[in-house]
N, C-alpha and C positions, 0 to 999 in steps of 0.2 A: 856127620852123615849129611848127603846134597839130598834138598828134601825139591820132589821136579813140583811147580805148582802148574805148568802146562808146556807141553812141546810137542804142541800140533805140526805137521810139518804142512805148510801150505796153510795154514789159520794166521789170523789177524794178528799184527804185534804194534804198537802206536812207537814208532822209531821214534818221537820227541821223548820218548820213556828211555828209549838205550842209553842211559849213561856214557858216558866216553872208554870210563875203566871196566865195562860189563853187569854193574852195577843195572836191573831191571826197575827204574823209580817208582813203578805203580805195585811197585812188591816192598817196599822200603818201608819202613819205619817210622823213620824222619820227614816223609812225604808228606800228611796226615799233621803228626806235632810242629811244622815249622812252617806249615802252607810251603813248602818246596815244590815248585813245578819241576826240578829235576837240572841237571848243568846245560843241557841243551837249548831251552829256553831263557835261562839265565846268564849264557854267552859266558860259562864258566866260574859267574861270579854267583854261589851258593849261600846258602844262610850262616855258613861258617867262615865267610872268606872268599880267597879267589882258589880254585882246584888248577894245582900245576901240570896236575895230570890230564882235564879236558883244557886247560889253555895249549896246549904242547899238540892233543889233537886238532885241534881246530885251526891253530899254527900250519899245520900239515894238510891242513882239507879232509883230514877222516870222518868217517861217519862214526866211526869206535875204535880203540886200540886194536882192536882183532885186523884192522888191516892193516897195523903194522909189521913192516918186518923183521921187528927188535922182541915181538910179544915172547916172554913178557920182558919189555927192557927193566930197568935199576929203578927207576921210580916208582912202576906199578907195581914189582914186585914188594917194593918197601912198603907200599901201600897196603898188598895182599899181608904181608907179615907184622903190620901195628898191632901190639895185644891190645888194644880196645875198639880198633875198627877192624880190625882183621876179620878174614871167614876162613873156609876149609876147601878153597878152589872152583867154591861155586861163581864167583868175576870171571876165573878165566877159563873156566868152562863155557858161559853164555858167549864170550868172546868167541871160541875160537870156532861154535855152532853160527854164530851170529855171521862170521867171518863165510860162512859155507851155505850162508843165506839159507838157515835154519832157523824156527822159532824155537827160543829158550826163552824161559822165564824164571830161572832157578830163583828162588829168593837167597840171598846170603846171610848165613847164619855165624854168627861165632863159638 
């Protein structure tokens, strides 16, 4: 179940938070225990790595997957369906609101 933590439409959203894959980083987890400022800040390279998934947007000039016209292509969606990092549609939900210049903050749950 997509739990909304706020979708003001017309309220604030700090775009260096929108993750590339929908991901909302000031709702994350990992934000907090890793000191992660998020993939936008860190030009893709996270505390786990490099994310192929915001190297591939930023490759393209996107502000987030949601302006892709592949969403969701092969890699996000493997993304979306990892049993340990996976959620239940809440990335490509914020995506496709985000894409419609809508405030979403869904947090992703697993």
């Amino acid at each position: 179940m997509m739990a909304i933590i706020n979708r003001n439409i017309g309220g604030i959203m700090n775009k260096k938070m929108q993750g590339y894959c929908g991901t909302y980083c000031e709702t994350c987890d990992w934000k907090e225990k890793m000191s992660c400022k998020g993939c936008k800040v860190h030009a893709s390279k996270v505390f786990w790595g490099t994310c192929e998934i915001a190297s591939c947007a930023i490759e393209k000039e996107y502000e987030h997957c949601g302006e892709c016209a592949k969403l969701p292509c092969e890699n996000l969606q493997s993304a979306f369906d990892q049993p340990d990092h996976g959620d239940n549609g809440e990335r490509l939900e914020n995506l496709k609101r985000w894409a419609n210049g809508e405030i979403s903050k869904l947090k992703v749950r697993s």
